[in-house]
N, C-alpha and C positions, 0 to 999 in steps of 0.2 A: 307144233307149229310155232314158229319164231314171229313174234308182236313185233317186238324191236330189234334196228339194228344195234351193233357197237355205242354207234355214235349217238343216236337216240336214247341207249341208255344209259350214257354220260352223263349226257345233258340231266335226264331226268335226275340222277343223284345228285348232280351239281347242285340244282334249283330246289330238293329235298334240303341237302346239306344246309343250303342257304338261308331259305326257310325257317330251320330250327336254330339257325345262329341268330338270326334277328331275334326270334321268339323271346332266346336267352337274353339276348341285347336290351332288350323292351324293359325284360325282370329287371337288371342292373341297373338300368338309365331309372329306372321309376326312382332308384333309392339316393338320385343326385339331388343335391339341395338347391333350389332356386336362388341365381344372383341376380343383379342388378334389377332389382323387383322399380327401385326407382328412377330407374330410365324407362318404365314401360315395358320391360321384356318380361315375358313368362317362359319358365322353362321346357320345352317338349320336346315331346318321345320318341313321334313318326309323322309323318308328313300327307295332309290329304291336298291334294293338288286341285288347283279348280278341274270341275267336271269339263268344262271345252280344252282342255290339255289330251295331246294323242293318248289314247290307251290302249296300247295294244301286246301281245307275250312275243311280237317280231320282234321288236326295237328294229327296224330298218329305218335309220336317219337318210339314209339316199332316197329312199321312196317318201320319207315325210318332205323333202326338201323337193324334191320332183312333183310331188303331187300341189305342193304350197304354188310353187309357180307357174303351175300350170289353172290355179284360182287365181291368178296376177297379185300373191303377196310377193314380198320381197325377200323371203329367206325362210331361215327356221331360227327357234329360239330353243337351246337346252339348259336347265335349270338342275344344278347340279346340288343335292340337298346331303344329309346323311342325318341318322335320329342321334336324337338328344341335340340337335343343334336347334337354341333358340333365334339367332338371326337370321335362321333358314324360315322358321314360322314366323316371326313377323311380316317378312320381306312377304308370304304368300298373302298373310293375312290385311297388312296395310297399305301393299301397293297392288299384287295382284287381285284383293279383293275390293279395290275400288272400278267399280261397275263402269265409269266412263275410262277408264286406265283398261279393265278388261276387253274394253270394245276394240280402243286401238289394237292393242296386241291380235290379238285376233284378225285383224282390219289388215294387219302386214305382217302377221307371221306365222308360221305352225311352230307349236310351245309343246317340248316335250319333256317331264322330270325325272330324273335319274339319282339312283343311289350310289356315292360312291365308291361303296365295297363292293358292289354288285358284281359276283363271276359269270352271270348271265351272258350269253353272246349275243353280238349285236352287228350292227354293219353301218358304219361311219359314214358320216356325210359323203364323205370324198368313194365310197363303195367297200371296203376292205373292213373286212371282217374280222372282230376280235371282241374280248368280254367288257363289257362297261368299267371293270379295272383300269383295266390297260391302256383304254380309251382315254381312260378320265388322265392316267399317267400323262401319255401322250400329249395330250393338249394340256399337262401345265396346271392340272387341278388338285390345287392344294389347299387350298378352303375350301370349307362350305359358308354360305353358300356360294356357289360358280356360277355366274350369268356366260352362255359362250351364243353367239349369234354367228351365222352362215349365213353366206351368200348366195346367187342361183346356179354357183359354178361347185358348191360346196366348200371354198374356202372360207376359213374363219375371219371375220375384219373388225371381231370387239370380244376382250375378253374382259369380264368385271367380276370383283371380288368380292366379298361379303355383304351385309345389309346395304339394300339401295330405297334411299326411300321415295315416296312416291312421286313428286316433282323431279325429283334426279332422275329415276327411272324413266321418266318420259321423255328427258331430253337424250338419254341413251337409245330410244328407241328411234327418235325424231333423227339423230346421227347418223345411224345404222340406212335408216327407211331410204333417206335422201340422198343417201353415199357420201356425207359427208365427211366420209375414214379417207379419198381419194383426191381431198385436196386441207385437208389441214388432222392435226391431232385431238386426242378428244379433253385435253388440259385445256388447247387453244379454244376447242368450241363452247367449252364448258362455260369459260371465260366470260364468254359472249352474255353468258344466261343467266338467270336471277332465280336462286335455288331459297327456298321457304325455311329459315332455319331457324327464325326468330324464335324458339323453344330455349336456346342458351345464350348465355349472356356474351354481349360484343367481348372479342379478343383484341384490345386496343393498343397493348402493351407488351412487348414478348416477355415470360417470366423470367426472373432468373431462379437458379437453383440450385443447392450447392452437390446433387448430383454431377452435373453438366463440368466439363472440361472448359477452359476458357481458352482465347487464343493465344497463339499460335496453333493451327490445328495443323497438328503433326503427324500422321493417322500411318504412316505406309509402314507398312509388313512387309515388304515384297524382297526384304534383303536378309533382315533375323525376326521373329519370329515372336509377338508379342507375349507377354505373360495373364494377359484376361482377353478374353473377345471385344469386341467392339458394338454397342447399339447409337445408333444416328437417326437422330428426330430431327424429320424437316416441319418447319411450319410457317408461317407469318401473321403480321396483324390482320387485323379484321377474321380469319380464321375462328367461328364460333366452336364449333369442334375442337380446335385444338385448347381452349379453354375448358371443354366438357372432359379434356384427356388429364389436363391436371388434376382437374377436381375430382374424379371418380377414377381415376386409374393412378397418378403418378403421387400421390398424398396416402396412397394406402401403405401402411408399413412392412409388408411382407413383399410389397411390390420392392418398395426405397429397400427393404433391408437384401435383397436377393440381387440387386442390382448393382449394391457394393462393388460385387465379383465382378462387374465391368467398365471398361472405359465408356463413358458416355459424353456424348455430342451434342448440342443441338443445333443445326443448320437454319439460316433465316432465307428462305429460297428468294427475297428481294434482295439479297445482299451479293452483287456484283463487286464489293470492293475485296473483302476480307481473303487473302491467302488458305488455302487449304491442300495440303499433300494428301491424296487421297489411298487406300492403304494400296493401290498397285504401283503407288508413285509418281502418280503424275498429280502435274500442279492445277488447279482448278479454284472456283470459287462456289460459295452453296447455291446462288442462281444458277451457274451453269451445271453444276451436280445437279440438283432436282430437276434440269430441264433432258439432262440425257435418261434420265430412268424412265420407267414406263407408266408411273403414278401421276393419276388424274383429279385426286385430290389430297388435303390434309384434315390432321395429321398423318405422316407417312412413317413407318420405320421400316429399316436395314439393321441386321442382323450381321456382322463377319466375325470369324472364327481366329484363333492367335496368329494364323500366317495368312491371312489380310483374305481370305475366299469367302466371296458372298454368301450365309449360311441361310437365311431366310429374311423375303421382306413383303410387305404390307403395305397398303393404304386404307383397308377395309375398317369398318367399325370399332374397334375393340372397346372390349369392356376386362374391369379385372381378371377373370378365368383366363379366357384369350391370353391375356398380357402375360402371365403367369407360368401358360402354357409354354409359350412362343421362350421367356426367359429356360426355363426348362428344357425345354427343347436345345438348346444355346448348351447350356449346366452339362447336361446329360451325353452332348454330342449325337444327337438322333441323328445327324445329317450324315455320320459315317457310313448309317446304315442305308442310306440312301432312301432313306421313310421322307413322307411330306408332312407336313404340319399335322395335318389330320390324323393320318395314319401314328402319331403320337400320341396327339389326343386320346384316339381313338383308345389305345393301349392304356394307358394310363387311369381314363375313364373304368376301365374293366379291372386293373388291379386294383383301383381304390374299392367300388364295389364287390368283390371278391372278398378282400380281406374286410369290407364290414360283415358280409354273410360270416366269415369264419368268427368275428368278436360275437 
């Protein structure tokens, strides 16, 4: 008597297969050394999701998202994490483990967590069927962690990137809840709002650097073919963050020393006067550069390769690894491969580990 069919026991060695790759994952990731111990990050392995998060071995995002509105919330929330990512664990532990922050979310959404290597099948907001990879591909998920929020029609109307802490996170949720994606942007709304940051020190004065190109910013590719990539830091005053980016990312010397290898920028996104050729050629200035991109806050970087094509870009968190990574990724050319950030990471993470088991 046949138990299973074909397909059934695809699946099952799929979710076997899977299984024993985390397992191994878990052993590797244990032997990473913790950074940024003093910004508050601890480093972690795996991810325990608040207990009111969907749990279930469907993943049918159409039925959480149908079911959500039909409790009159307003959408679904997927939280897109992978192990060994610590701004994945904070984010659960500093904004979704605040008890009046849990209530809202709950109040307007169905929250479900996803890993994103997961081969698991699943069925998309929108109904279509395919593995949480692929998914995650699709919609654009290249860090962790991934905030993606859907609407009662199943489309997507907010995607956010890495660590959100817990006042930001509310005002994203407060965007999403009120449609407020349907009549301005979320840079515009943000604008509006008064985010808790007093932890770093006021950015009063843009640095200079002698990384940083100065002007003429002469950037296009688009005719021959540079000889380094190109990184662009947007930022401006009052920007507490981007103070926090100096100090613990761009003053580390493996950072300065790798960065050599490229041409570096930095944009003041208040600066409507200053000329800028941007690497496809056309002329612009850094306010109107940082107002066409999709980044809602700073600091922001852009990543382009020697003939001017956007290779990777951010506004999320970073701390030195990240930065490192992201350089790396740049160095290595991962983008040929058509890998996302993580999916770098992710690799690299496993060599390094690897070759300590083998010393």
């Amino acid at each position: 008597m046949k138990l299973f069919t074909n397909s059934q026991q695809l699946k099952l060695i799929r979710t076997i297969l899977f299984v024993i790759f985390s397992a191994v994952l878990s052993i590797f990731t244990l032997l990473q050394p913790s950074f940024a111990a003093s910004n508050g990050f601890e480093i972690s392995h795996s991810h325990s999701y608040p207990d009111w998060f969907i749990d279930s071995p469907f993943l049918d995002m159409e039925e959480a998202k149908d079911q959500a509105i039909s409790e009159d919330k307003k959408g679904l929330m997927i939280l897109f994490t992978t192990q060994g990512c610590s701004y994945c664990a904070q984010f659960i532990k500093r904004s979704l483990g605040n008890p009046q922050i849990a209530k809202q979310v709950q109040n307007h959404f169905a929250s479900i967590g996803l890993e994103i290597f997961d081969d698991t099948e699943m069925v998309s907001p929108a109904g279509v069927t395919m593995s949480v990879k692929q998914f995650a591909l699709q919609e654009g998920v290249g860090f962790a962690p991934t905030l993606l929020f859907y609407d009662d029609e199943g489309r997507r109307v907010l995607r956010q990137v890495g660590y959100q802490a817990p006042d930001r996170f509310v005002h994203l949720m407060d965007y999403v809840a009120n449609k407020s994606y349907d009549k301005q942007s979320l840079s515009e709304y943000l604008a509006t709002k008064t985010l808790d940051n007093k932890t770093s020190p006021a950015y009063t004065q843009l640095r200079t650097d002698k990384l940083f190109d100065t002007p003429p910013y002469a950037l296009d590719r688009s005719y021959f073919d540079a000889s380094e990539p190109l990184m662009v830091l947007f930022e401006k005053t009052g920007c507490r963050e981007c103070e926090g980016f100096h100090n613990d990312v761009l003053k580390r010397k493996n950072v300065r020393d790798a960065l050599q290898e490229f041409q570096v920028v930095r944009m003041d996104v208040n600066d409507s006067e200053t000329p800028v050729i941007l690497p496809n050629g056309k002329l612009t200035t850094p306010a109107k550069w940082y107002k066409q991109t999709s980044f809602s806050r700073l600091p922001a970087v852009m990543f382009f390769n020697e003939s001017g094509a956007l290779s990777l870009q951010t506004d999320a968190y970073i701390l030195e690894n990240r930065m490192m990574n992201s350089i790396n990724y740049m160095r290595e050319k991962a983008y040929l491969k058509d890998w996302t950030y993580q999916q770098f990471s992710r690799s690299k993470a496993i060599e390094k580990n690897l070759q300590q088991e083998k010393n």
